[in-house]
MIZAVEX-117241 format. One line per 2 residues: number of its first residue (from 0); for each residue x, y, z of N, C-alpha, C. Coordinates in pm, whole numbers, plus 50000, padded with zeros to 5 digits. Example, Ala and Ser with C-alpha at 12.3 -4.5 7.8 and 13.67 -1.06 7.14 Angstrom:
BEGIN
0 = 51319/49431/50780/51230/49550/50780/51320/49670/50780  51285/49775/50708/51367/49894/50714/51290/50003/50787 $
This chain:
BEGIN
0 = 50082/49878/50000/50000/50000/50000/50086/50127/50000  50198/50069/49954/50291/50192/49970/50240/50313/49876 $
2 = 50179/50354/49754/50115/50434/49688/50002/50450/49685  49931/50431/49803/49837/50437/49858/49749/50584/49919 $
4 = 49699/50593/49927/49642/50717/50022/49483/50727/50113  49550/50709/50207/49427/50756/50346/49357/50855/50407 $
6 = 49249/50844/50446/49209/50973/50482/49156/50944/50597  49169/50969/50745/49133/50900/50831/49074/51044/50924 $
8 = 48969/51040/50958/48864/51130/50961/48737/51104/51084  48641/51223/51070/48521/51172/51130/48434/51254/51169 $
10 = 48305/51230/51179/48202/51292/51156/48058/51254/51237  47971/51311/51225/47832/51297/51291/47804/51423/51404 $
12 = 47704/51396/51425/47573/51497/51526/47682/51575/51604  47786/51496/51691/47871/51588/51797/47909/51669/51715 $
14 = 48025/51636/51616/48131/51722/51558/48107/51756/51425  47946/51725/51346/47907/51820/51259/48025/51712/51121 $
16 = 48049/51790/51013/48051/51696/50876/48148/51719/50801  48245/51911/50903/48290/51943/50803/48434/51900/50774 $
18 = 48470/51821/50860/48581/51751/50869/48589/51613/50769  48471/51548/50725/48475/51452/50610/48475/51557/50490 $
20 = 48388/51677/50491/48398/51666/50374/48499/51762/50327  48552/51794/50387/48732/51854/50341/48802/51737/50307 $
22 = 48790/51635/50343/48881/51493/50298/48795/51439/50179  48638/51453/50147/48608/51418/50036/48652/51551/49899 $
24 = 48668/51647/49947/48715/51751/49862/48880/51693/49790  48974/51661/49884/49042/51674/49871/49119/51548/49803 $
26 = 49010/51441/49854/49033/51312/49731/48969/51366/49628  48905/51393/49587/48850/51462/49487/48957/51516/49377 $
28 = 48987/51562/49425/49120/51651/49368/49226/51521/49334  49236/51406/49357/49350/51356/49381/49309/51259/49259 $
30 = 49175/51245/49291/49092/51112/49207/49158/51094/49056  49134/51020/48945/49201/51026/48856/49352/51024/48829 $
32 = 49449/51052/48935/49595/51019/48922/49627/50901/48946  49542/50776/48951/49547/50642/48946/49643/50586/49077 $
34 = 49598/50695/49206/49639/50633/49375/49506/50599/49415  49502/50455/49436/49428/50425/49521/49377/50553/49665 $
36 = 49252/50539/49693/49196/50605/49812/49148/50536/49870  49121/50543/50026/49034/50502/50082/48991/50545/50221 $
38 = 48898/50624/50321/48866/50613/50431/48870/50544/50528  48887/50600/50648/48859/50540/50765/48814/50620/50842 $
40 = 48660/50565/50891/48617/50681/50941/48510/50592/51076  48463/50723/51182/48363/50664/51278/48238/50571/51232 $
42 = 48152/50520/51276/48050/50479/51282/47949/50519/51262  47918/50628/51203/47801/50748/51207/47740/50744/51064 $
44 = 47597/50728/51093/47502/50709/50946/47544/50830/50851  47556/50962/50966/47558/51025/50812/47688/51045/50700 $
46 = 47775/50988/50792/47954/51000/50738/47955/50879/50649  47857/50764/50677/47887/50628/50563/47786/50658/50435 $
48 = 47654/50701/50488/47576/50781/50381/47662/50839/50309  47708/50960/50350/47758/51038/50259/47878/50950/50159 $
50 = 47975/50887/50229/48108/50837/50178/48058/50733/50038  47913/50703/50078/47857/50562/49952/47808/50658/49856 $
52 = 47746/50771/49901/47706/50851/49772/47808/50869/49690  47964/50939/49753/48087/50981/49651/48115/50866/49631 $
54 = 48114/50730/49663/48174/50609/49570/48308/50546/49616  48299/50651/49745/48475/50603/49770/48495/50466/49878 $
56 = 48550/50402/49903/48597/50288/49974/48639/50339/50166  48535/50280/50203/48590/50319/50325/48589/50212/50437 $
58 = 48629/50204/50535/48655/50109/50617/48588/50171/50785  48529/50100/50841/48500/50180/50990/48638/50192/51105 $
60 = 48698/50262/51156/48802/50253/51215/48803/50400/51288  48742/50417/51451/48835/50555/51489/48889/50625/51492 $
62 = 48900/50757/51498/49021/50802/51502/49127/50817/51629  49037/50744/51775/49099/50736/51839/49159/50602/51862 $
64 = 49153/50480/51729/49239/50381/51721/49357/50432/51703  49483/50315/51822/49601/50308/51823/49680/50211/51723 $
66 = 49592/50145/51617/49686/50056/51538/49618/50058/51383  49645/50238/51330/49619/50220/51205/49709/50208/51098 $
68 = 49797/50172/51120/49918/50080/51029/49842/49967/50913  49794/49902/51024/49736/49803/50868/49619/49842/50778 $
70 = 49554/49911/50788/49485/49982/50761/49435/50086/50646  49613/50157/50676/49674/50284/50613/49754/50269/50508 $
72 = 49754/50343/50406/49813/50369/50239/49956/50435/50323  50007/50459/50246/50144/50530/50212/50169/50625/50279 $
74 = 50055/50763/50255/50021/50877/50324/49948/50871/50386  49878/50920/50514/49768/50959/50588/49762/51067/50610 $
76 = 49639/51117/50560/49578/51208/50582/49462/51230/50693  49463/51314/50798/49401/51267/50954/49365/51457/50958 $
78 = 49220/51463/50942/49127/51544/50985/49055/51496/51109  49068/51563/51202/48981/51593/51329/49058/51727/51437 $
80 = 48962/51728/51535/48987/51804/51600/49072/51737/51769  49089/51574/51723/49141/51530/51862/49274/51501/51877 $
82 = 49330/51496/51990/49475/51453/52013/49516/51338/51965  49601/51333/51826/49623/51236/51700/49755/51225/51783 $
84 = 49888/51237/51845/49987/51258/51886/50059/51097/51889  49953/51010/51941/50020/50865/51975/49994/50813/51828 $
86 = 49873/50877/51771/49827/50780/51677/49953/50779/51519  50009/50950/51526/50087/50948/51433/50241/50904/51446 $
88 = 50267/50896/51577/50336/50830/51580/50399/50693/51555  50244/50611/51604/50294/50506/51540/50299/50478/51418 $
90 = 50229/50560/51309/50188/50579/51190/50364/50586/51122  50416/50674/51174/50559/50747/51172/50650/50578/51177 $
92 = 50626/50509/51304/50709/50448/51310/50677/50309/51248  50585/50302/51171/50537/50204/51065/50564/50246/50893 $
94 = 50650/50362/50882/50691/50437/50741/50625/50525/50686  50501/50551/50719/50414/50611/50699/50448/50739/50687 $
96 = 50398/50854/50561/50371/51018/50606/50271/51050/50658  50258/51178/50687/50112/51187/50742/50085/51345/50756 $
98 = 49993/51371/50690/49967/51519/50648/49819/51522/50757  49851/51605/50898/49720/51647/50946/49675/51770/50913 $
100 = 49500/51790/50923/49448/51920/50862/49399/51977/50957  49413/52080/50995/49345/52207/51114/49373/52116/51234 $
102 = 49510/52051/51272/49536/51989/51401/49667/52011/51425  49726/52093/51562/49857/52067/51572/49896/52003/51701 $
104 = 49840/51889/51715/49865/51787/51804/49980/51743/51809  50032/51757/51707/50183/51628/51680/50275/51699/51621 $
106 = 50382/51729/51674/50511/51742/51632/50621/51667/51521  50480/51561/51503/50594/51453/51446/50546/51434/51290 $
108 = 50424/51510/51267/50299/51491/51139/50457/51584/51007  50443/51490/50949/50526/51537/50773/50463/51715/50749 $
110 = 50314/51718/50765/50320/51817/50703/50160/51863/50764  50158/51946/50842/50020/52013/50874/49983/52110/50804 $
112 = 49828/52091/50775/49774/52222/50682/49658/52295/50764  49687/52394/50768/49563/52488/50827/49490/52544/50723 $
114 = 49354/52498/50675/49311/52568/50596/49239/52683/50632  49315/52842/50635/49244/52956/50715/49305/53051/50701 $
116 = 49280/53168/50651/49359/53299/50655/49343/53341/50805  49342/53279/50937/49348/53343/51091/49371/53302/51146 $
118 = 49509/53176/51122/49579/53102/51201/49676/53175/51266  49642/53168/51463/49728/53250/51486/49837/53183/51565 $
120 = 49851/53065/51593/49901/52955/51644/50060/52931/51638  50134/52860/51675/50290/52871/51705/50306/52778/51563 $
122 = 50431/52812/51542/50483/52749/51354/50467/52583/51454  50463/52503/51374/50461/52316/51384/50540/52317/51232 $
124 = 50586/52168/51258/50698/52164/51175/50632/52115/51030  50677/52139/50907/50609/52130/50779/50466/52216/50742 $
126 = 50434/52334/50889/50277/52398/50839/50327/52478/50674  50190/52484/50664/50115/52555/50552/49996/52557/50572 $
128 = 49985/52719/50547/49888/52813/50567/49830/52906/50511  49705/52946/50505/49676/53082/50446/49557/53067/50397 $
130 = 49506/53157/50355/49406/53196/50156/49423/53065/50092  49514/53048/50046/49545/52973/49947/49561/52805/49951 $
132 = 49513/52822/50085/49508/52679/50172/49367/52609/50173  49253/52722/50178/49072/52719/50221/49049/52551/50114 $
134 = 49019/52487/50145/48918/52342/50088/48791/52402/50014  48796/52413/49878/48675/52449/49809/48654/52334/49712 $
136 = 48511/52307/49743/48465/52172/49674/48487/52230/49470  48471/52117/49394/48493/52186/49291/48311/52220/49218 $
138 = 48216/52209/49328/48075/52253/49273/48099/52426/49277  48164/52471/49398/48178/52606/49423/48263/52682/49332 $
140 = 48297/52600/49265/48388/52678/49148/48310/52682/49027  48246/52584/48952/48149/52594/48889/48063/52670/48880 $
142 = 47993/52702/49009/47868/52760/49032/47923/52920/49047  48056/52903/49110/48130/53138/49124/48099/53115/48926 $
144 = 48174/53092/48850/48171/53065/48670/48014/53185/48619  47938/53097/48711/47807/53161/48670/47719/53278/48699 $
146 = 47835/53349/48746/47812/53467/48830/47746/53477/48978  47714/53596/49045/47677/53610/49163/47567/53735/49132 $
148 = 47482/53691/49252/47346/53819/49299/47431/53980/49288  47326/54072/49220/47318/54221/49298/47259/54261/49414 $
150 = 47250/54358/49455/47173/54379/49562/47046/54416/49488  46971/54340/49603/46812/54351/49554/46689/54333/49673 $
152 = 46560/54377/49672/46469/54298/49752/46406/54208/49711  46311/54141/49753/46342/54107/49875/46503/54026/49901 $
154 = 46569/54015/49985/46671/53996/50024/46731/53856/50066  46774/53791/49998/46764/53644/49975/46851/53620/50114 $
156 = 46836/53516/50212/46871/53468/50265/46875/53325/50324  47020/53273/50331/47029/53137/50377/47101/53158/50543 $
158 = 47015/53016/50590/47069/53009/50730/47083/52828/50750  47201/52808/50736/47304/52696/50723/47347/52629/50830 $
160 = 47338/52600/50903/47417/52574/51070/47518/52417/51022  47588/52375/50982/47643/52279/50967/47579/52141/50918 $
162 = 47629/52057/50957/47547/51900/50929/47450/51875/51022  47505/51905/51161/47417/51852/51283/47395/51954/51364 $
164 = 47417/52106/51391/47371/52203/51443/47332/52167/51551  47481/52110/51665/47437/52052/51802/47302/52152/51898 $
166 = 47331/52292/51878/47326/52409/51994/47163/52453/51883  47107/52418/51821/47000/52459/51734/46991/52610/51725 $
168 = 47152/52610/51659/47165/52789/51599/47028/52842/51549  46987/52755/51457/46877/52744/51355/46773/52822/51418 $
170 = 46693/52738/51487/46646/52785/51577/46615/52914/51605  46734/52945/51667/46778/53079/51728/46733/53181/51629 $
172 = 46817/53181/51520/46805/53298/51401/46626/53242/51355  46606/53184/51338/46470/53194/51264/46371/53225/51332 $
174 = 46341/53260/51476/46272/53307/51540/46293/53462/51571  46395/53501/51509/46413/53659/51481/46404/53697/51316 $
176 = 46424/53604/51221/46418/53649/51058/46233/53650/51057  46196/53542/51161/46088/53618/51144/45995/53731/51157 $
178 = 46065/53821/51203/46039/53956/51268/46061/54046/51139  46127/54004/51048/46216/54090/50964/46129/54116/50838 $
180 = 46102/54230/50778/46048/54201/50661/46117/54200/50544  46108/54254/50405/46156/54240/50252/46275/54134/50240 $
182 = 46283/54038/50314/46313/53901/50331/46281/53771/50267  46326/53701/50195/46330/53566/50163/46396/53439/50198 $
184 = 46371/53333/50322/46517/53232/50445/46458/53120/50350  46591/53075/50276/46614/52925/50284/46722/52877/50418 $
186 = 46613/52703/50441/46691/52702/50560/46794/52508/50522  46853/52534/50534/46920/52387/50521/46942/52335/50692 $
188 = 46856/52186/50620/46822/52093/50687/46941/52013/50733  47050/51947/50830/47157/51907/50761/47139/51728/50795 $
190 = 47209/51614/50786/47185/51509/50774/47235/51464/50903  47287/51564/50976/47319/51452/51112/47203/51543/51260 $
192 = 47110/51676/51171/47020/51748/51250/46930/51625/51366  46866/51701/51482/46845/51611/51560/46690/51573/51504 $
194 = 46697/51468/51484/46552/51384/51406/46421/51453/51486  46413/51486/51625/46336/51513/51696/46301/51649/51709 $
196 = 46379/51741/51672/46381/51904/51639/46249/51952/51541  46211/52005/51611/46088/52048/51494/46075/52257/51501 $
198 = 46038/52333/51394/46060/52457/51390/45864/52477/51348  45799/52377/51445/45673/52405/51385/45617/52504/51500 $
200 = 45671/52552/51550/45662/52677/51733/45677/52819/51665  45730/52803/51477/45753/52942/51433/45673/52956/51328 $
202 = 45553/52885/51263/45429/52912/51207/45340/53030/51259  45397/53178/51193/45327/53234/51212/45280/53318/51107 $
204 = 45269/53471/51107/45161/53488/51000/45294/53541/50888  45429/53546/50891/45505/53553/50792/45589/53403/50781 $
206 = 45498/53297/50748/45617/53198/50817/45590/53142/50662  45552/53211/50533/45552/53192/50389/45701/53232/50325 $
208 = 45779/53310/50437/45893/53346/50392/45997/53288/50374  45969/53146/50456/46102/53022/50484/46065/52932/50418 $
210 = 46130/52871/50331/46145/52724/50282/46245/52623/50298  46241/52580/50357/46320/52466/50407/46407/52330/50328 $
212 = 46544/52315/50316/46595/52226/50163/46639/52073/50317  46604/51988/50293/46687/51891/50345/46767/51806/50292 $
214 = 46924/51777/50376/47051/51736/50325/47098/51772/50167  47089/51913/50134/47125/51961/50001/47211/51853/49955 $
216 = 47275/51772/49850/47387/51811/49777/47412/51873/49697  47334/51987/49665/47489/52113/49607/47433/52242/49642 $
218 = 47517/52264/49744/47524/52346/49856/47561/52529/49798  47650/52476/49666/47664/52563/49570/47573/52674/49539 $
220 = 47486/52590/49447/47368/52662/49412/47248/52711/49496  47275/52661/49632/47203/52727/49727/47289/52912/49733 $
222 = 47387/52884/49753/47492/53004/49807/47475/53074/49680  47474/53065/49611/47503/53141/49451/47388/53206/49433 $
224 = 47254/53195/49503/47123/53213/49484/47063/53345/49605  47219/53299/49736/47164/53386/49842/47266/53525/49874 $
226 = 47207/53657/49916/47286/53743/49904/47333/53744/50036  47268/53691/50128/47378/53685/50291/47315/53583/50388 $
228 = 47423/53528/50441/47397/53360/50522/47447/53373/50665  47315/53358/50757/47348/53304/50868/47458/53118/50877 $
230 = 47491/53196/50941/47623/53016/50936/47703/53007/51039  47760/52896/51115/47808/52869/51234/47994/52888/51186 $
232 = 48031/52925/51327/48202/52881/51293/48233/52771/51203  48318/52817/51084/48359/52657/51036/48415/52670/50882 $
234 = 48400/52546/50824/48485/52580/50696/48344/52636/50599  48211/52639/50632/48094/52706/50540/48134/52862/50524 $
236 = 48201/52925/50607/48240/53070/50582/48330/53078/50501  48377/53002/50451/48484/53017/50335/48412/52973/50196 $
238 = 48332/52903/50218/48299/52809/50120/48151/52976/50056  48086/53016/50209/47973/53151/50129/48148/53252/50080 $
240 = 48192/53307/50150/48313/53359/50115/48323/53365/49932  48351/53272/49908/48405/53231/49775/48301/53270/49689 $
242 = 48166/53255/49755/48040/53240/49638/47997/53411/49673  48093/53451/49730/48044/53649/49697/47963/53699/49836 $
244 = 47933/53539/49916/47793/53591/50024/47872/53602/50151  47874/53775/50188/47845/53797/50325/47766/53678/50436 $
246 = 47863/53657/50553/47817/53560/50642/47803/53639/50789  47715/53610/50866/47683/53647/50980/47704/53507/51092 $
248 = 47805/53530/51175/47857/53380/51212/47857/53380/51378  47773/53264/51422/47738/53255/51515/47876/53093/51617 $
250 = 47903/53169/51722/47970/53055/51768/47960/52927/51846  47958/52803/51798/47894/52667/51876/47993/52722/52010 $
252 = 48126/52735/51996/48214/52713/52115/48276/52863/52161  48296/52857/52302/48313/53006/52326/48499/53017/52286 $
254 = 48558/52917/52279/48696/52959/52208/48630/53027/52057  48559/53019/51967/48532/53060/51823/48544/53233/51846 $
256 = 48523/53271/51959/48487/53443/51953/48623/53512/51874  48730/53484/51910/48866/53547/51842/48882/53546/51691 $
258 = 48835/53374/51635/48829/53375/51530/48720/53442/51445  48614/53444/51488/48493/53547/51418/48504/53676/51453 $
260 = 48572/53724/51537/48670/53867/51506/48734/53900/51391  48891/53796/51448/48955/53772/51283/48868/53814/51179 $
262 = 48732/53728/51141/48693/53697/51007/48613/53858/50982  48586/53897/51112/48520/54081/51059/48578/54166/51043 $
264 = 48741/54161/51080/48851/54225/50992/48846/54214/50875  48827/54098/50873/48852/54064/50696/48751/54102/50615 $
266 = 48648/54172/50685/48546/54234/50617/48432/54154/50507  48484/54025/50566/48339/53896/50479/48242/53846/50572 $
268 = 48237/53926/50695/48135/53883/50775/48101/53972/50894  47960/53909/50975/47975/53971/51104/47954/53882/51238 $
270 = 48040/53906/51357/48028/53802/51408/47946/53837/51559  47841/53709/51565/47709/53786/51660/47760/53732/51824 $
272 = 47881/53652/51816/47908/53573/51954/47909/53465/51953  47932/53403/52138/47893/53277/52107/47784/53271/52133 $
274 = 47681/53151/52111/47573/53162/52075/47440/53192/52212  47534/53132/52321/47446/53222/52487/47474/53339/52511 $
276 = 47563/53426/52435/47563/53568/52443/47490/53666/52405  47424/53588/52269/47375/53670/52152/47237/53727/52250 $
278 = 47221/53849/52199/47141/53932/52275/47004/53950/52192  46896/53929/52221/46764/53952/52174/46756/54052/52045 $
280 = 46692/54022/51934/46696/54119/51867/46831/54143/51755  46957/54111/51829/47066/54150/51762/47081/54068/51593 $
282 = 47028/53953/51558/47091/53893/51458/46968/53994/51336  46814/53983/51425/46791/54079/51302/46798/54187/51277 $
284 = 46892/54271/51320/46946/54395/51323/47069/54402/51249  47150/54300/51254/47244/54276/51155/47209/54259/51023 $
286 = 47113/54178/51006/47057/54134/50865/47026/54280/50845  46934/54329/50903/46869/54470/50858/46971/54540/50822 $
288 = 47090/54542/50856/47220/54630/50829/47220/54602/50660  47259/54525/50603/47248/54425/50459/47164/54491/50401 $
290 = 47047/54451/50487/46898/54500/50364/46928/54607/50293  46942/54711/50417/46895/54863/50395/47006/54939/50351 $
292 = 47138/54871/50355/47267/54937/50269/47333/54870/50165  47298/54888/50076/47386/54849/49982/47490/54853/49905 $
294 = 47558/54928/49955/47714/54952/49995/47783/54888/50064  47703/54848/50208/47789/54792/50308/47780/54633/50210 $
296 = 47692/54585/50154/47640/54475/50128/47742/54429/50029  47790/54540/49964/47845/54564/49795/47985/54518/49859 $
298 = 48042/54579/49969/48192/54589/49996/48182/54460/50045  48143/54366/50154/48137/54265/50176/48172/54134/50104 $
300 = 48055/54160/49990/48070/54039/49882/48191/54097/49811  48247/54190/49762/48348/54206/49707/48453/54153/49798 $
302 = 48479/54175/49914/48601/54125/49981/48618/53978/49995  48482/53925/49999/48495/53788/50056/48507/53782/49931 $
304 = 48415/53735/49776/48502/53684/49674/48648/53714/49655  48698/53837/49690/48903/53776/49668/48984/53740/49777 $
306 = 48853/53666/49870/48965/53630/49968/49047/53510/49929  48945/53408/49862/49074/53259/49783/49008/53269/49674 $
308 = 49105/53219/49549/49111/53131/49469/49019/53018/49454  49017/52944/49532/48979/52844/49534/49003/52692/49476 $
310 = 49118/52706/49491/49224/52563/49467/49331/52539/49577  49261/52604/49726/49306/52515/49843/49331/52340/49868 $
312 = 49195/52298/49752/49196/52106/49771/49315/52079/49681  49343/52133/49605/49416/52112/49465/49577/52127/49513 $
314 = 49624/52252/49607/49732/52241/49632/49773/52135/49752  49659/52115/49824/49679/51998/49935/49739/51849/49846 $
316 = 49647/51805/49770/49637/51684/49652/49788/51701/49659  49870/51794/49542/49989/51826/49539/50092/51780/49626 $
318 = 50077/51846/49767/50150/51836/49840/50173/51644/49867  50021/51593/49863/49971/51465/49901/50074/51388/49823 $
320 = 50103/51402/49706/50094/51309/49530/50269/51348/49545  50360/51460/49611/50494/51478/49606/50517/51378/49744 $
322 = 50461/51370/49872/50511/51265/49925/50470/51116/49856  50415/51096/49782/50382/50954/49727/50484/50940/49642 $
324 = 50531/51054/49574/50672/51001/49440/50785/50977/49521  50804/51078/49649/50902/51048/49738/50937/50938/49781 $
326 = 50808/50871/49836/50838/50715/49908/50839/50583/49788  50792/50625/49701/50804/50556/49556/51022/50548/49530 $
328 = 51018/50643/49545/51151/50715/49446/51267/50628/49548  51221/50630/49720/51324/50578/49801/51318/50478/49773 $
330 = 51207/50353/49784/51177/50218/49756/51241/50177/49642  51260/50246/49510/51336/50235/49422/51486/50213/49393 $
């Protein structure tokens, strides 16, 4: 399996989806150079759902397993947010490379990638960083091709909360968009949402204004359609970013507040807190900011479209496909 490649990952209701699907982006990118792929991922319906829809080969295996050696291709590639430290090690001491993404657990990982222009974190050895780093699926590139919204009324809006929207952001904002008028909320449904959640407490006499999409796949043409998106900390602010749309970003975790600072420097968003802070009233007062200026609205989407490119998956692949000729080239 020495020319091999892994993606060892994970997903569902706790930790939301967006961590598979930066690793399905990024095989994506890789697909066609004739390296085997394959997953290893948790136990969770909506992470094997999803992995059978893209076609790819996956195996059930933790990420807090200690013996993914047999398992593992050539490279590993290890998205999550947990302490990988023992795991790459042994990875390390079985020949293995191992490229982790948005984790600097390990000192010992070939090559960490932060995909984020607001990494403010101590150098780890092999990072790469930046703009030019962001995971953009290749629907979002397609769909920027076809242009983007003017400002207009009524005022298109999406409110996105991840796959599984532990803290029911959702919720939250749609019981104030309904207050709001010259408004239009699509709301995405996501596939790991809690089955038992229901938004039938907000049927009221503007409740013609929301339509509801469940488990989109192409998330694209939702964004390309909306001129500004409620959305949680995460890689979806890069992904509206790209598609021109101003994001208003609410935080699952109270570490997120620094980074949704960061991101209102950068002038592609606004950030309302974490999400027990947010103060009555405030998210539709923000939106109303949008509506009623279209200037502020204008500068927004202009900044966030040049914040990437959008061949963050493409230079990862790269990086992926130069350690594979490497360990090829030594074996030789």
């Amino acid at each position: 399996m020495q020319d091999s490649v892994t993606f060892w990952t994970e997903g569902g209701p706790s930790v939301g989806m967006g961590h598979v699907m930066r690793c399905i982006n990024i095989a994506r990118a890789i697909d066609g150079q004739d390296l085997p792929l394959h997953f290893l991922v948790n136990n969770e319906r909506p992470v094997i759902e999803r992995l059978n829809s893209e076609a790819f080969f996956h195996i059930t295996y933790p990420v807090t397993g200690m013996h993914p050696s047999r398992l593992s291709g050539g490279v590993v590639v290890i998205d999550t947010k947990k302490d990988v430290s023992g795991q790459v090690r042994a990875l390390k001491e079985d020949g293995r490379k191992v490229i982790l993404i948005d984790n600097t657990s390990s000192g010992e990982a070939d090559a960490v990638v932060m995909p984020t222009p607001i990494y403010r974190g101590l150098p780890v050895n092999g990072l790469v960083c930046g703009s030019e780093y962001i995971i953009i699926g290749g629907q979002f590139r397609n769909a920027r091709e076809r242009g983007t919204l003017g400002h207009s009324r009524p005022l298109k809006v999406l409110v996105t909360m991840g796959g599984s929207d532990p803290n029911n952001l959702t919720g939250i904002v749609l019981k104030e968009l309904a207050e709001v008028g010259g408004i239009e909320v699509t709301v995405v449904i996501g596939p790991a949402f809690n089955a038992n959640r229901s938004f039938e407490n907000l049927k009221t006499g503007r409740w013609e204004k929301f339509s509801f999409v469940h488990n989109p796949k192409e998330m694209a043409a939702l964004m390309s359609g909306s001129h500004v998106a409620f959305t949680a900390m995460g890689t979806t602010v890069f992904e509206l970013a790209y598609m021109g749309v101003p994001s208003v970003v609410i935080g699952n975790y109270e570490s997120d507040r620094e980074d949704m600072a960061s991101l209102e420097e950068l002038g592609i968003s606004k950030g309302l807190g974490f999400h027990k802070d947010i103060l009555p009233g405030e998210a539709g007062e923000t939106l109303k900011s949008f509506r009623d200026d279209p200037a502020l609205w204008q500068e927004a989407s202009t900044k966030a479209m040049a914040l990437t490119d959008g061949r963050g998956a493409m230079r990862i692949a790269s990086l992926i496909t130069s350690m594979i000729r490497e360990k090829t080239a030594r074996v030789m």
